[in-house]
C-alpha positions in Angstrom: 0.0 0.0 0.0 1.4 3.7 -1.2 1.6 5.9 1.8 1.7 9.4 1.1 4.3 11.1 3.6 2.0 13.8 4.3 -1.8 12.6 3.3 -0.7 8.9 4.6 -3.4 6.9 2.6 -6.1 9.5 2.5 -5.9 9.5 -1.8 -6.0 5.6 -1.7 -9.2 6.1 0.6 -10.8 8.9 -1.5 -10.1 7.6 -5.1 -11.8 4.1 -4.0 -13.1 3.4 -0.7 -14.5 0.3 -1.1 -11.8 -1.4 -3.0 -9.4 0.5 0.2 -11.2 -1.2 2.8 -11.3 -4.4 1.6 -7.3 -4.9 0.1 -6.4 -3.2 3.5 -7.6 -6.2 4.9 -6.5 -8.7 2.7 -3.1 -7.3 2.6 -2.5 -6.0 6.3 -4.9 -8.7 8.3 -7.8 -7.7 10.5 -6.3 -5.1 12.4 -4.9 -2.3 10.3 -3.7 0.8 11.4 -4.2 3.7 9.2 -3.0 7.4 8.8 -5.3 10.3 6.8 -3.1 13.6 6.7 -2.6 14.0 10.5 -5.9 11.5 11.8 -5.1 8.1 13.1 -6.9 5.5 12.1 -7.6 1.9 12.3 -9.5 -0.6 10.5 -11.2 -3.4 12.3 -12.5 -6.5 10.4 -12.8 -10.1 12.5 -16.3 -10.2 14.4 -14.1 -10.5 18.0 -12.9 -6.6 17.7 -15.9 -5.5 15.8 -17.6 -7.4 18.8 -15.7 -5.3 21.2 -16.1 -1.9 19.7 -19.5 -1.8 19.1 -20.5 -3.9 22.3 -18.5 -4.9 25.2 -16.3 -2.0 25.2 -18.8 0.5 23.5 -18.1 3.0 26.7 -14.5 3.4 25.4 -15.6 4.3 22.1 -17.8 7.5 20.9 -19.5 9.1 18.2 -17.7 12.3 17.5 -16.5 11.3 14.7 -16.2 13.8 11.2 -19.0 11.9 9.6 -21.4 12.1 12.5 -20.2 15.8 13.1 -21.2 16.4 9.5 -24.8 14.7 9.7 -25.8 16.6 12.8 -25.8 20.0 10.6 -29.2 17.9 9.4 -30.4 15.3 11.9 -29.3 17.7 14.7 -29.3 15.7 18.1 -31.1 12.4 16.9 -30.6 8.6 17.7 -28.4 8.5 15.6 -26.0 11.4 16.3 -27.0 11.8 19.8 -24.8 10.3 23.1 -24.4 9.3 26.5 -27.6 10.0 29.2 -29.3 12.1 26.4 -29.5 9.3 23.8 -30.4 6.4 26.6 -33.4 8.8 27.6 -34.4 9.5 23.8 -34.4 5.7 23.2 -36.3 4.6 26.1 -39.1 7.6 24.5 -38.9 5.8 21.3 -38.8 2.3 21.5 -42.5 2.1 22.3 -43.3 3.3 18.6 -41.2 0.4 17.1 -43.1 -2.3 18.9 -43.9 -5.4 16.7 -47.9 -4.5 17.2 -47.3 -1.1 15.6 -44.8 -2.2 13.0 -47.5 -4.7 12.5 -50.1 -2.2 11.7 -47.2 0.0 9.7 -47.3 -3.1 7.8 -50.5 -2.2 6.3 -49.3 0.6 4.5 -46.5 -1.3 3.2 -48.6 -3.7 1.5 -51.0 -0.6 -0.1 -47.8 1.2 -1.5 -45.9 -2.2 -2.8 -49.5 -3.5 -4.4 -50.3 0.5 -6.1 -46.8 0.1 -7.7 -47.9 -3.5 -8.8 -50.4 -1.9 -10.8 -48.0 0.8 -11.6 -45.7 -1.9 -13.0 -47.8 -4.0 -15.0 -48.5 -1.2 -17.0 -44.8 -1.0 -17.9 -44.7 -4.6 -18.1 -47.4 -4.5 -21.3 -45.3 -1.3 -22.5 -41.9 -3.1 -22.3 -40.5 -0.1 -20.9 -37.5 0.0 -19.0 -37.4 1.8 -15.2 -34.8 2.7 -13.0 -35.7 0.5 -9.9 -33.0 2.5 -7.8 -35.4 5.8 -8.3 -38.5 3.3 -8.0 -37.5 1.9 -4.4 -36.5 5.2 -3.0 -40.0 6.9 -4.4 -41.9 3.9 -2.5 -39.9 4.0 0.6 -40.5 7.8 0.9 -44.4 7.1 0.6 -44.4 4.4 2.7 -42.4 6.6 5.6 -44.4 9.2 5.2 -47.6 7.2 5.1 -46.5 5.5 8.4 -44.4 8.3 9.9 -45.9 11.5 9.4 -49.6 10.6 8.5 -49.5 12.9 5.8 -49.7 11.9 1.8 -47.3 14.1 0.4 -46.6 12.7 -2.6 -47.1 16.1 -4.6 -44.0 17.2 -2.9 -41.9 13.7 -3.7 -39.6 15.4 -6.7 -39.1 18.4 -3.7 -38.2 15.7 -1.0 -36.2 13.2 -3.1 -34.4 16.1 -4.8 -33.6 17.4 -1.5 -32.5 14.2 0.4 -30.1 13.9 -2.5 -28.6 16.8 -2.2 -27.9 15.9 1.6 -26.5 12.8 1.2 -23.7 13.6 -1.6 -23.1 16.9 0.2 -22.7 15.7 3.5 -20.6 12.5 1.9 -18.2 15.1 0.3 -17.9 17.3 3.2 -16.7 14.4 5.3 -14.2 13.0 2.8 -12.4 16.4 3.1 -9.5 18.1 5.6 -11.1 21.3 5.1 -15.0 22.3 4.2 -16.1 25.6 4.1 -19.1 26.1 7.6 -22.7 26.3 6.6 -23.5 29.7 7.4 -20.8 31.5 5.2 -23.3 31.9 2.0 -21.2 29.9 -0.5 -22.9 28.7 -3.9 -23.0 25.1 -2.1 -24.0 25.8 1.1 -26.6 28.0 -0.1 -27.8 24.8 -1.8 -27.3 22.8 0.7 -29.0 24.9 3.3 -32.0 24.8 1.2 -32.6 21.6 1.1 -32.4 21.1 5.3 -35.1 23.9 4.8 -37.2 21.6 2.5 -37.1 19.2 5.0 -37.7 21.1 7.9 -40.8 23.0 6.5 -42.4 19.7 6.1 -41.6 18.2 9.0 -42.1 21.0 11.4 -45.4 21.5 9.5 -46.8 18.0 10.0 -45.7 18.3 13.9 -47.6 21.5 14.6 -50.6 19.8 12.4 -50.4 16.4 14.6 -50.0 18.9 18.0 -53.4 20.7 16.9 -55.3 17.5 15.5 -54.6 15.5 19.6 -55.9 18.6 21.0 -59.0 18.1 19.1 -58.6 14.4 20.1 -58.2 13.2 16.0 -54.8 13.0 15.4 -53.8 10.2 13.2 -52.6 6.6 14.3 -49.2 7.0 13.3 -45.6 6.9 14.7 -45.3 11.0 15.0 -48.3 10.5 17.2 -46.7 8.1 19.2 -43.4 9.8 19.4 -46.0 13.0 20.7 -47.7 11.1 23.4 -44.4 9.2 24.7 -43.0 10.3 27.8 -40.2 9.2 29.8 -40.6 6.8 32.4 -38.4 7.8 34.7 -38.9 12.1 34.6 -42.7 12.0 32.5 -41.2 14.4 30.1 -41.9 14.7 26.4 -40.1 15.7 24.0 -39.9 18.9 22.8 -40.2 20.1 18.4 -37.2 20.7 18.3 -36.2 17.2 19.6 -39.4 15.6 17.6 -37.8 17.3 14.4 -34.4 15.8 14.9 -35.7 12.3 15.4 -38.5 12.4 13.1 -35.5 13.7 10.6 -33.5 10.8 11.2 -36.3 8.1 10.9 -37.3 10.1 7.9 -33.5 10.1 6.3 -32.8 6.4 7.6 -35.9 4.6 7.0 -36.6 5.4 3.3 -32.9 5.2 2.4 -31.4 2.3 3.6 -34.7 -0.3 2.5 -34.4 1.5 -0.8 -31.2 0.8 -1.5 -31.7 -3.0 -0.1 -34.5 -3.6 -2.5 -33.1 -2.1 -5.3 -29.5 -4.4 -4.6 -32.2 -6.8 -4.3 -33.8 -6.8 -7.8 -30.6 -6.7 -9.2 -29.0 -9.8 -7.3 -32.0 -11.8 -8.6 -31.6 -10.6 -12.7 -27.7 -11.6 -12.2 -28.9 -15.3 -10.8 -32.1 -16.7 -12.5 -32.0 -20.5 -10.3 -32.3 -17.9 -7.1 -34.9 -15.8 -8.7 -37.0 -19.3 -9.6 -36.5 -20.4 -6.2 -38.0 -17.3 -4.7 -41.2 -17.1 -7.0 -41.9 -20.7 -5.8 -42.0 -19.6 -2.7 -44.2 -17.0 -3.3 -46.1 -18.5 -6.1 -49.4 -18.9 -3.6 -48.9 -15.2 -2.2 -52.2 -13.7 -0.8 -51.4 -10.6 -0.3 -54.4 -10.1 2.0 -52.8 -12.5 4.3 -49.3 -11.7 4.0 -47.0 -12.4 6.9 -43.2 -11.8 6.5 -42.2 -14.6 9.4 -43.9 -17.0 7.2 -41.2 -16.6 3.9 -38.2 -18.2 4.8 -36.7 -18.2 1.5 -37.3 -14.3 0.7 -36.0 -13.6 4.4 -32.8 -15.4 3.5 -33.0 -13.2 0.0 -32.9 -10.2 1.7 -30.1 -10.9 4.5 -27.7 -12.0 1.5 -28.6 -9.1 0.0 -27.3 -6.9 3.1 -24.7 -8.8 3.5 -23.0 -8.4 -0.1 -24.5 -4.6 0.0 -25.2 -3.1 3.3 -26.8 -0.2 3.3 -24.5 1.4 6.3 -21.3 -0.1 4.6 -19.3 1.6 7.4 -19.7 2.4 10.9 -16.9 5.1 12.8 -15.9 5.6 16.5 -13.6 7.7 18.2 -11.3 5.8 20.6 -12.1 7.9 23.9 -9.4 6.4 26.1 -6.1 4.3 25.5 -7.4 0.8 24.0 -5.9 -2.4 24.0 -8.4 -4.8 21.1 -7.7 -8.8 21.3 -3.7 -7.5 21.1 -3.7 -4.4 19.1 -3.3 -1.4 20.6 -5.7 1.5 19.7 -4.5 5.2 21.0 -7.1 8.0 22.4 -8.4 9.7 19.5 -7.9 7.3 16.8 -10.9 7.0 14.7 -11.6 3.3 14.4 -13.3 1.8 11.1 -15.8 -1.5 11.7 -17.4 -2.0 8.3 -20.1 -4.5 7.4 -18.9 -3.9 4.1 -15.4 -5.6 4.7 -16.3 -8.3 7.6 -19.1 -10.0 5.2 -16.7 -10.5 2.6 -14.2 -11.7 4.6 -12.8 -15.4 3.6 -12.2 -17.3 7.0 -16.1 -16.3 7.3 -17.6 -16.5 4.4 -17.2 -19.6 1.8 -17.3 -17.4 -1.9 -17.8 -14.4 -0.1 -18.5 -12.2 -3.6 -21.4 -14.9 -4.5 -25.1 -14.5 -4.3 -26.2 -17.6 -2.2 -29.2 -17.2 -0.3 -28.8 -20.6 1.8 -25.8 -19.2 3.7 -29.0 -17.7 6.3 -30.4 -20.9 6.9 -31.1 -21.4 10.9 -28.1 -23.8 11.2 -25.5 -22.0 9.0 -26.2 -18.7 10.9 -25.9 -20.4 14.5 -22.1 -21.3 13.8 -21.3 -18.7 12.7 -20.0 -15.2 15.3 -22.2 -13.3 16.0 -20.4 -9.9 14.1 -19.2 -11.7 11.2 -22.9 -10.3 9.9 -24.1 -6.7 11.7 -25.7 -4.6 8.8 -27.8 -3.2 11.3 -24.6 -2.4 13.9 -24.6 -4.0 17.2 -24.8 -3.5 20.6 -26.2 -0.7 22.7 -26.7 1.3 19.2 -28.0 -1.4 17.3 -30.4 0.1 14.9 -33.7 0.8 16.4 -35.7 0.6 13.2 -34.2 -3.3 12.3 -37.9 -4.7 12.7 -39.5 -1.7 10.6 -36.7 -2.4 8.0 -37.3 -5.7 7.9 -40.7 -5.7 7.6 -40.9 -3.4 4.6 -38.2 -5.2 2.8 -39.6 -8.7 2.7 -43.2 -7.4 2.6 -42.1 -5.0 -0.4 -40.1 -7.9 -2.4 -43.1 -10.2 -1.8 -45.5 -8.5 -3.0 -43.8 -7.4 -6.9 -41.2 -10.8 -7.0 -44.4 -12.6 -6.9 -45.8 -10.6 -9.7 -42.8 -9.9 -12.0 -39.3 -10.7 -13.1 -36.8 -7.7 -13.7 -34.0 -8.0 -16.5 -31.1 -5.6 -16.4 -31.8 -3.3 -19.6 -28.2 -2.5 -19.3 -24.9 -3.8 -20.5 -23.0 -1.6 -18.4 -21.9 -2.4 -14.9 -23.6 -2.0 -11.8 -21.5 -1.0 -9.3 -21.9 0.4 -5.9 -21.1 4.0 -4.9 -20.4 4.4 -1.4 -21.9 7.3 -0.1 -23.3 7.7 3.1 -25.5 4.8 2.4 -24.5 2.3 -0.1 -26.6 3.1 -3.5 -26.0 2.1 -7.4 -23.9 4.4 -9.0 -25.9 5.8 -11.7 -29.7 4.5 -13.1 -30.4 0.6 -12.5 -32.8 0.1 -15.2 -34.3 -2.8 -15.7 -37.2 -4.2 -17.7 -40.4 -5.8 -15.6 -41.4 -8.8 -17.0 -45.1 -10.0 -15.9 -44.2 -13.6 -14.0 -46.3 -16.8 -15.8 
């Protein structure tokens, strides 16, 4: 590995993260130690120190880290951004609206969105059109998390939304990939832009707040999860939570929850064009869908579809902390302030784990293979204290979502060119996927 005697690896990192990551490992072993201009660094791969980071020595390790620092211009002080006492009490607020009888009922609205695309799609199917599935998911995640979330039907306002969730996600991914970015409130031509598209979000979101607030003091506010999140009080002090903190977690539900399952169901659709026996497989399975009746627990084989897919394309290909004290990690020694690298990215591709680790193969998640395996050689939802409070929501949509349209069509790749992944904050298709829906027999 070239090591720049003043950037250190930072132009190996920027040119090609992905490909970094993983020959860093290969090359160097499962604990690297890294140097970007003056930041230390460390990479972290085997499921024992991934294990320990992220779990039993989370305390050590925080989340003031340049990406994090970056998101909070937009998510604020969320779960996701948020520490220490203030995070523990935000997530004991929470939790209640992720309950598996409210994700249940959440799963109605899944199934209404997946089944009006189905419609949407057979059109396209007689027209022999081609789609870009990427922009397909992303547009049904963003109803279904504002159909679930919010209570509101904005779906006038999708192009505004999407177009300004874009412009977050490459801006913020380009601020923290650099020594030096120029602070949001010194009117540059890009911060200008970028600004206006946190104030896109914000609108809408402090909007539908002030709406629900107004609607429960006339007793009909809608069943939803803002209406939880407004009613939820802390068990220990009774306190709500405040807009401002409603905005920032509603933001970060918003941001996270549409996002991520997007990008897992498009990765999906493309993983079944590329192997036809696992595509047949899957529409056997669902060949006797009824939709009406539809119960994610009871599709084994398009569970097992999905967690291959997050495990050859997780949508949070990287997780950072910040070493807070002097570390010492199954014999590598970690210094105070070096920010340490676990990436799901890396670890699920890793060979002493993972037989073929770049093949698509399904029956890797049977019950019995997943049992011997450790328990962080998979983690695309992290682990530990932080482990992603939306895993059951995510879920959920996912397997309802690829239910629902495998059962109804097969998707080609209209393309010859390659599909590759393009790690931004989440991990996304570079470019269109198009892809042709073919109406199944």
């Amino acid at each position: 590995m070239i090591r720049d005697p003043i950037l250190g690896q930072y132009r190996a990192l920027r040119r090609d993260p992905l490909r970094f990551m993983l020959e860093s490992r290969r090359d160097f072993g499962d604990a690297v130690p890294m140097r970007f201009g003056w930041i230390k660094a460390c990479l972290l791969a085997d499921p024992a120190r991934v294990r320990h980071v992220l779990q039993d020595g989370a305390k050590a390790y925080s989340k003031q880290t340049r990406g994090l620092d970056k998101l909070r211009l937009v998510l604020g002080n969320g779960l996701l951004t948020s520490e220490g006492t203030f995070w523990l009490r935000q997530r004991r607020i929470m939790q209640p609206a992720f309950h598996k009888d409210r994700i249940r009922e959440a799963s109605l609205a899944m199934k209404r969105a997946a089944l009006d695309l189905a419609e949407q799609w057979e059109r396209a199917a007689d027209a022999n059109v081609e789609l870009d599935v990427a922009k397909e998911m992303m547009a049904l995640t963003l109803r279904i998390v504002c159909d679930t979330l919010l209570g509101a039907d904005v779906r006038g306002r999708t192009a505004d939304i999407a177009g300004a969730v874009n412009t977050v996600i490459h801006d913020i991914n380009e601020r923290t990939r650099v020594f030096f970015d120029v602070p949001i409130n010194v009117p540059t031509r890009r911060n200008r832009t970028l600004q206006k598209s946190i104030d896109v979000l914000y609108a809408i979101v402090n909007q539908t707040i002030a709406e629900h607030r107004a609607a429960l003091a006339h007793g009909e506010a809608p069943r939803d999860l803002l209406t939880l999140m407004l009613l939820a009080k802390d068990e220990e002090t009774g306190a709500c939570m405040t807009d401002e903190q409603l905005r920032d977690e509603v933001l970060t539900v918003f941001l996270a929850g549409h996002e991520t399952t997007a990008n897992a169901l498009a990765w999906s659709f493309y993983c079944l064009s590329k192997n036809p026996t696992i595509d047949r497989t899957l529409a056997h399975e669902l060949s006797s869908l009824d939709s009406d009746k539809l119960d994610p627990a009871q599709l084994p084989y398009t569970n097992m579809v999905i967690k291959e897919v997050m495990r050859l394309y997780p949508p949070a290909w990287m997780i950072g902390r910040q070493a807070e004290q002097d570390d010492i990690v199954d014999g590598f020694r970690i210094a105070r302030g070096t920010l340490v690298f676990v990436s799901p990215y890396v670890t699920h591709r890793h060979p002493d784990l993972w037989e073929n680790p770049e093949g698509f193969d399904p029956e890797r998640f049977t019950p019995e293979r997943e049992a011997a395996r450790p328990r962080f050689a998979y983690f695309p939802f992290g682990g530990g204290p932080r482990f992603c409070i939306g895993q059951g929501f995510a879920n959920v949509e996912a397997t309802t979502i690829l239910a629902i349209l495998a059962s109804r069509f097969r998707l080609d790749l209209a393309t010859t060119r390659d599909v590759v992944p393009e790690p931004l904050i989440t991990l996304r298709p570079r470019g269109p996927l198009l892809m042709r829906i073919r109406r199944r027999a």
